[in-house]
C-alpha positions as CSV (number, residue, x, y, z in Angstrom):
1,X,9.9,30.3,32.6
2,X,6.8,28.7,34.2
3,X,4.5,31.5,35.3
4,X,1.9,33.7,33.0
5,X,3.3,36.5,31.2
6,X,2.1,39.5,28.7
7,X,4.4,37.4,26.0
8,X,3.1,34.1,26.7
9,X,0.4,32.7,24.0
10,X,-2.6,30.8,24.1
11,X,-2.9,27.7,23.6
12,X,-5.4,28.9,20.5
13,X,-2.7,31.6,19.8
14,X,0.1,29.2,19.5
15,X,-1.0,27.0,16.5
16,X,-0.5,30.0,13.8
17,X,2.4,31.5,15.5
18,X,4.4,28.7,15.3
19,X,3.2,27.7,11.7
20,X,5.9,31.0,11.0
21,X,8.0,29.8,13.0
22,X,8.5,26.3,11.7
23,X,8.2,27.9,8.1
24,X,11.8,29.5,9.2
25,X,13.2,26.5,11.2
26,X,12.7,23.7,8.8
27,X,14.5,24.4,5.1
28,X,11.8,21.9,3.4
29,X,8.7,23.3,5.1
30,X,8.6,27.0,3.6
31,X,4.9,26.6,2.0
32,X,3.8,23.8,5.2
33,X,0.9,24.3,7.3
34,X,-0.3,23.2,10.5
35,X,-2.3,20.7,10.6
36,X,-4.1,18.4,13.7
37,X,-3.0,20.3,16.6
38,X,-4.1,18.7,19.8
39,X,-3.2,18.6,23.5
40,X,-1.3,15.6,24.6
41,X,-4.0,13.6,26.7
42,X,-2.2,13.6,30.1
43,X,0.4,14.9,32.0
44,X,0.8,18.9,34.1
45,X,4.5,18.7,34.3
46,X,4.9,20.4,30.7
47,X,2.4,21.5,28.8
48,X,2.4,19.4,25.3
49,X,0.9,19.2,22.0
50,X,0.9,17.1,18.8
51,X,0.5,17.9,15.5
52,X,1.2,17.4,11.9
53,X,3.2,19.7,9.1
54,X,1.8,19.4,6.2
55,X,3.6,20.4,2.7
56,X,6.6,19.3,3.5
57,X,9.0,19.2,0.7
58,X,10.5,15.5,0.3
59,X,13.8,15.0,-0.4
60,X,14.0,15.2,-4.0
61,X,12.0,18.9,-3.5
62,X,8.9,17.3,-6.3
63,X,6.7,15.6,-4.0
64,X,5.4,16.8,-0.4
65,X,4.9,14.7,2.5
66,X,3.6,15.2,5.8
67,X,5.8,15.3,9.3
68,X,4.3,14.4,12.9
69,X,6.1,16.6,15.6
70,X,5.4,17.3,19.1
71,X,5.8,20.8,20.9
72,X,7.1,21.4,24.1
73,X,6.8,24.3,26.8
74,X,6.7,25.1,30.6
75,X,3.6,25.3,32.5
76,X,1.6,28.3,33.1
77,X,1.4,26.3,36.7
78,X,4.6,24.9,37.8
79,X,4.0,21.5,39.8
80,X,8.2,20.7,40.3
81,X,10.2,23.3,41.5
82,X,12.7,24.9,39.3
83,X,11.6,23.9,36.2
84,X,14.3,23.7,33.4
85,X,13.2,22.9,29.9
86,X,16.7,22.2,28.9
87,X,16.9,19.4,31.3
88,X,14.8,17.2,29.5
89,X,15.7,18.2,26.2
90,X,20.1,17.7,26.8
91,X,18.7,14.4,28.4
92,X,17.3,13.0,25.1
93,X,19.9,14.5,22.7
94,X,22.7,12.9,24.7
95,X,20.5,9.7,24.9
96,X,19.8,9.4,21.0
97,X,21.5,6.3,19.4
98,X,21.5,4.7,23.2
99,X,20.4,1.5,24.1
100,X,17.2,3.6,26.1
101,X,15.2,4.7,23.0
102,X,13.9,8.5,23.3
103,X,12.0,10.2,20.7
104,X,14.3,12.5,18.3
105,X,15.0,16.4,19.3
106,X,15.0,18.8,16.4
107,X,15.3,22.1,18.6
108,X,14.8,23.9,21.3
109,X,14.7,27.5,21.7
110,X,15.8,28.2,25.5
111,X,15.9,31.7,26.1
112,X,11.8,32.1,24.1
113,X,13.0,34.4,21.5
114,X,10.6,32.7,19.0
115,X,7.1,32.6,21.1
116,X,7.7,34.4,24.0
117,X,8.4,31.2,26.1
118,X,11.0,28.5,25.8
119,X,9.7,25.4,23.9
120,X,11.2,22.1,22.2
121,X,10.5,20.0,19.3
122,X,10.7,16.6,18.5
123,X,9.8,14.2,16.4
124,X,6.3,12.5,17.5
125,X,6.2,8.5,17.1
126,X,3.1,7.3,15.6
127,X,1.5,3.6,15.5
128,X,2.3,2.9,19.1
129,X,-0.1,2.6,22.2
130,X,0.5,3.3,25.7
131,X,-0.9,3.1,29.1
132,X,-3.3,5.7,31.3
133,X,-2.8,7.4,34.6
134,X,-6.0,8.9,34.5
135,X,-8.5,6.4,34.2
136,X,-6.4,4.0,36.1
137,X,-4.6,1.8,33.5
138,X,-6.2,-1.3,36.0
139,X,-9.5,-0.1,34.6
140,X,-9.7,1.1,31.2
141,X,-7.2,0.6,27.8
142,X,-4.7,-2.0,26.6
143,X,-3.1,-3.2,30.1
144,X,-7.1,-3.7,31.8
145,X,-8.2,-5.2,28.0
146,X,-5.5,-7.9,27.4
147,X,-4.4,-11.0,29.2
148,X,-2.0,-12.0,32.3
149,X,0.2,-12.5,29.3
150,X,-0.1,-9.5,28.0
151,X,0.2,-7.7,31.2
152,X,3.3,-9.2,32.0
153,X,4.8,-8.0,28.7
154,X,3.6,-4.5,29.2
155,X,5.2,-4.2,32.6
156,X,8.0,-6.0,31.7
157,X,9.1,-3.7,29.1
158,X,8.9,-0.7,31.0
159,X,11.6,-2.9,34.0
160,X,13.5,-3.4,30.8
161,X,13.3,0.0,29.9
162,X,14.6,1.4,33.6
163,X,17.3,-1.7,33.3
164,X,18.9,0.1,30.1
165,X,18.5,3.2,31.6
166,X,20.8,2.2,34.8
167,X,23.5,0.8,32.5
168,X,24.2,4.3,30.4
169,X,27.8,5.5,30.4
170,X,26.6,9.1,31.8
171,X,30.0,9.9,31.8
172,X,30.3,9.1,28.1
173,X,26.8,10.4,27.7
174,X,27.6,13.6,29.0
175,X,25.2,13.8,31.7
176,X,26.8,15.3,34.5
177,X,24.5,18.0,34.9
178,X,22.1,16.0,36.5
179,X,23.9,15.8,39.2
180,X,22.5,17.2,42.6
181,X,25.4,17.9,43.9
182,X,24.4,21.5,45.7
183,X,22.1,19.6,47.7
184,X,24.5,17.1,49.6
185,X,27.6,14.8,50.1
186,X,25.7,11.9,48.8
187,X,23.0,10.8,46.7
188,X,20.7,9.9,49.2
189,X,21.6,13.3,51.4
190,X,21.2,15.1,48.3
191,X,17.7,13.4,47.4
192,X,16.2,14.0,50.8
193,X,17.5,17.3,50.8
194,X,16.2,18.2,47.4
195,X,12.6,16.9,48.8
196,X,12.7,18.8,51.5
197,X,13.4,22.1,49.5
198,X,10.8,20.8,46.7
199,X,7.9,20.3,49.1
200,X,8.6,23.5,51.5
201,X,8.4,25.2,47.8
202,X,5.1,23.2,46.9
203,X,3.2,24.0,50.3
204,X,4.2,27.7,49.8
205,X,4.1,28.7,53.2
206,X,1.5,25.8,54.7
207,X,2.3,23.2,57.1
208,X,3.3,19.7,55.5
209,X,1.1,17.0,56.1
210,X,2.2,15.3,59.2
211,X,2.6,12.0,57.5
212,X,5.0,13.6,55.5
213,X,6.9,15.6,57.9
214,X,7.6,11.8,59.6
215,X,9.0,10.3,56.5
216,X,11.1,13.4,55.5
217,X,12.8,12.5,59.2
218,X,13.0,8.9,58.9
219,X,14.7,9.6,55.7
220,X,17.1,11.6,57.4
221,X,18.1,9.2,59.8
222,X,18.1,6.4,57.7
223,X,21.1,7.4,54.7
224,X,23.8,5.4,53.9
225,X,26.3,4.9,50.4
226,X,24.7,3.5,48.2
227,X,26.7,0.5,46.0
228,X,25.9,2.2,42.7
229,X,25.1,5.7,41.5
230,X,23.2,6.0,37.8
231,X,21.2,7.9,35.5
232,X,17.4,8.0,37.1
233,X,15.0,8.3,34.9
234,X,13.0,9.8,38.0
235,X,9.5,9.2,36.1
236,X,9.6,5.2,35.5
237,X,6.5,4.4,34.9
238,X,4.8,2.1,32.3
239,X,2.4,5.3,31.2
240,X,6.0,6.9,30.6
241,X,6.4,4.2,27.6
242,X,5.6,4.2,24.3
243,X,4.7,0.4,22.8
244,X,4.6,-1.3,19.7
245,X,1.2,-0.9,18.6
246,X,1.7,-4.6,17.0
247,X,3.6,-6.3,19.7
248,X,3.7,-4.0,22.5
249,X,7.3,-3.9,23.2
250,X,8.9,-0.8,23.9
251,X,9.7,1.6,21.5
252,X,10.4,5.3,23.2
253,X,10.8,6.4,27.3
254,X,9.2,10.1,27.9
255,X,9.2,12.5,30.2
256,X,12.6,13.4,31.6
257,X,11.8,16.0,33.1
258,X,13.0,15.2,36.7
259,X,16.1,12.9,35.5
260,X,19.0,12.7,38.2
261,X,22.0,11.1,39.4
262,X,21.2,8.7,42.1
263,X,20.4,5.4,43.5
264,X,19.0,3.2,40.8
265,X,16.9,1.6,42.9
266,X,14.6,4.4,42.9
267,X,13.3,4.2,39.4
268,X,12.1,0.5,40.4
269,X,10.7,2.2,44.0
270,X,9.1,4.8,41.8
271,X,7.0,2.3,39.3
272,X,5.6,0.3,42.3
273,X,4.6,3.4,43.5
274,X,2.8,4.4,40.8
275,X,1.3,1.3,39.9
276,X,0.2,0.8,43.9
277,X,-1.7,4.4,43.7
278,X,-3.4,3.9,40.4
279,X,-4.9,0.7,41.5
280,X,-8.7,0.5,42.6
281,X,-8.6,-2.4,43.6
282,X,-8.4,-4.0,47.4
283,X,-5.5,-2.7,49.0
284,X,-4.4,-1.6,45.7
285,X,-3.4,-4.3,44.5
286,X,-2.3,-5.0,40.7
287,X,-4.3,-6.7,37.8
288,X,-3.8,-10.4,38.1
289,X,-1.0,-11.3,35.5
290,X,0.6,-8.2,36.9
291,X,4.4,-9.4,37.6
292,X,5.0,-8.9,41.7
293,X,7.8,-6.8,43.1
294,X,9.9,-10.0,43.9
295,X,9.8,-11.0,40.1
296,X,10.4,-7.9,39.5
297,X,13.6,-7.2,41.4
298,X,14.7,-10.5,40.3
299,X,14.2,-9.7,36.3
300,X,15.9,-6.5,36.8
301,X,19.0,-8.3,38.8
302,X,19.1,-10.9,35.8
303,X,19.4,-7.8,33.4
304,X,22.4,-5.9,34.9
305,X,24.0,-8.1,37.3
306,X,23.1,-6.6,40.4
307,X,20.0,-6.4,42.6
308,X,19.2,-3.4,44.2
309,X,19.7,-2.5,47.7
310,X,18.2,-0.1,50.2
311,X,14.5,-0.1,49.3
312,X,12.7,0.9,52.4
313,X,14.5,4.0,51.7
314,X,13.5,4.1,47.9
315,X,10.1,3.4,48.9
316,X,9.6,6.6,51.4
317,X,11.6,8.7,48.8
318,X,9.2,8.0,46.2
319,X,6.4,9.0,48.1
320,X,8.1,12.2,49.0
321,X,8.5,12.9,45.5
322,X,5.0,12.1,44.3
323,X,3.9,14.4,46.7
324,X,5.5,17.3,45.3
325,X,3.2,17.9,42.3
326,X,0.0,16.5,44.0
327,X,0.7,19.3,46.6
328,X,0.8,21.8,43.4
329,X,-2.1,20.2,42.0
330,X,-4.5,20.6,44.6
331,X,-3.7,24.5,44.7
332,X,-3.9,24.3,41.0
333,X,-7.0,22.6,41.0
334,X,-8.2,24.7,44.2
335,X,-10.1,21.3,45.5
336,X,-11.3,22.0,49.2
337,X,-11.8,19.2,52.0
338,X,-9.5,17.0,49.5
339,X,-5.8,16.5,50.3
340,X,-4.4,14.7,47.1
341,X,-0.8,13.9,48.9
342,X,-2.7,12.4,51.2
343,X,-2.4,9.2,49.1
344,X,1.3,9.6,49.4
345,X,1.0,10.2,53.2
346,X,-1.0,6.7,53.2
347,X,1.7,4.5,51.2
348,X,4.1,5.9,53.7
349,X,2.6,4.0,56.6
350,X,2.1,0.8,54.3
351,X,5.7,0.7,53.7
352,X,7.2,1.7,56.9
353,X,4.2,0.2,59.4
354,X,2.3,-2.2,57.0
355,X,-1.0,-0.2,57.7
């Protein structure tokens, strides 16, 4: 599903073969066209792209409108092991009509008997803005343009955003499947397991950077039960989060792809993370107005009643996990003399030596 093949398309290629495609798939859209395709402007996990259908018979069949959609594939490069389209798909059907607001699934063809590869569609979400990874969010766009204010409500929505996620029903949700169960008794065991497999799969054969290596053991010697066991989101992260383009509250959470069953305090873990390694500034810290981890932790606790627990381990967890696709990426990109997991390495010994 994630590697190059004789039946996989082009990125140019894929436009007018799916055109057919959507001709077939969509009862109003047998005369639409393609219209505005374009790349999604970040992201490697899965390879995305927007667009617009044009001619699209309205409901009364005597006027045509226009529908924004986004397409959805694997990777020609795989940067997470055992990548499985149908994750992330099942994760936002189950989710619609939730309190976590996903964009709407139309279909997805799993086994690739339309393009040659398995892909998804959804409905895109227009008149919202959202934050970058790449240039650092701390430096360029809305969150580096607004005020302390403004910050605050930007990072605040996304905590909001992980809060609702914690409090699903994933029983009622059907969401069992995310469980990790092969890999472990217990969450933790099962996370730390999984990270071991994921980064001996990402190194392919190389040794893993010693900084690394350490944290995989502390890890291991440091489990425990945790109090509560939730639906991760896994890629909490304010650039995960679509906003109001008016008011910047939250409107959608993307990017599922590496939803589990776990600790909930790793989503919280995983968006200090983030926000700690997209930071140019002196010891990478946050923009000022930026809310700090304590008022964050204490906003969360206000919103579901509890406050989470176990951190430290979190902490090194997330940093295992971010070094998964960096390790990828740095093959990908074939970069020699720079080691992008080293930056994972390095928050490692901030949060376990405070160096």
């Amino acid at each position: 599903m994630t590697s190059a093949s004789p039946s996989r398309l082009s990125a140019d290629q894929l436009p007018e073969a799916f055109e057919a495609v959507l001709r077939q798939r969509i009862p109003t859209a047998h005369a639409a066209t393609i219209s505005n395709w374009r790349p999604a402007e970040q992201g490697f996990s899965t390879e995305t792209y927007l667009f617009d259908l044009v001619a699209v018979e309205s409901s009364d069949t005597t006027a045509a409108g226009t529908a924004g959609l986004v397409f959805r594939r694997p990777p020609d490069f795989a940067v997470l092991p055992d990548f499985d389209l149908r994750r992330q798909y099942l994760v936002m059907q189950r989710l619609a009509n939730s309190p976590v607001p996903v964009p709407k699934t139309r279909w997805i063809d799993a086994e690739g008997t339309d393009l040659g590869t398995p892909y998804f569609v959804m409905d895109r979400i227009d008149d919202v803005v959202s934050v970058s990874d790449v240039p650092s969010y701390h430096q360029e766009g809305v969150y580096a343009e607004t005020d302390d204010d403004g910050r605050a409500r930007l990072w605040n929505g996304c905590v909001d955003l992980i809060a609702r996620v914690h409090q699903i029903d994933t029983n009622e949700r059907r969401l069992g499947f995310l469980d990790l169960r092969r890999f472990g008794a217990t969450p933790p065991q099962r996370l730390v397991n999984f990270l071991r497999y994921a980064l001996d799969w990402a190194g392919d054969g190389n040794a893993l950077h010693p900084g690394l290596a350490r944290a995989l053991d502390w890890a291991e010697n440091h489990m425990y039960e945790p109090t509560r066991v939730t639906l991760c989101w896994g890629d909490s992260r304010m650039s995960n989060v679509l906003y109001s383009g008016t008011d910047h509250h939250p409107v959608a959470a993307l990017d599922w792809e590496i939803a589990y069953l776990g600790d909930p305090g790793a989503d919280l873990a995983w968006m200090f993370l983030t926000d700690w390694v997209s930071s140019p500034l002196d010891d990478h810290a946050s923009l000022h107005g930026t809310p700090s981890r304590e008022e964050t932790l204490e906003r969360y606790a206000g919103l579901t009643g509890w406050r989470p627990t176990n951190m430290l381990f979190n902490d090194v967890t997330a940093a295992l996990l971010l070094a998964v696709p960096l390790i990828r990426l740095n093959k990908k990109l074939n970069l020699e003399g720079v080691d992008l997991a080293d930056i994972c390495a390095r928050r490692i010994a901030v949060v376990l030596d405070g160096s």
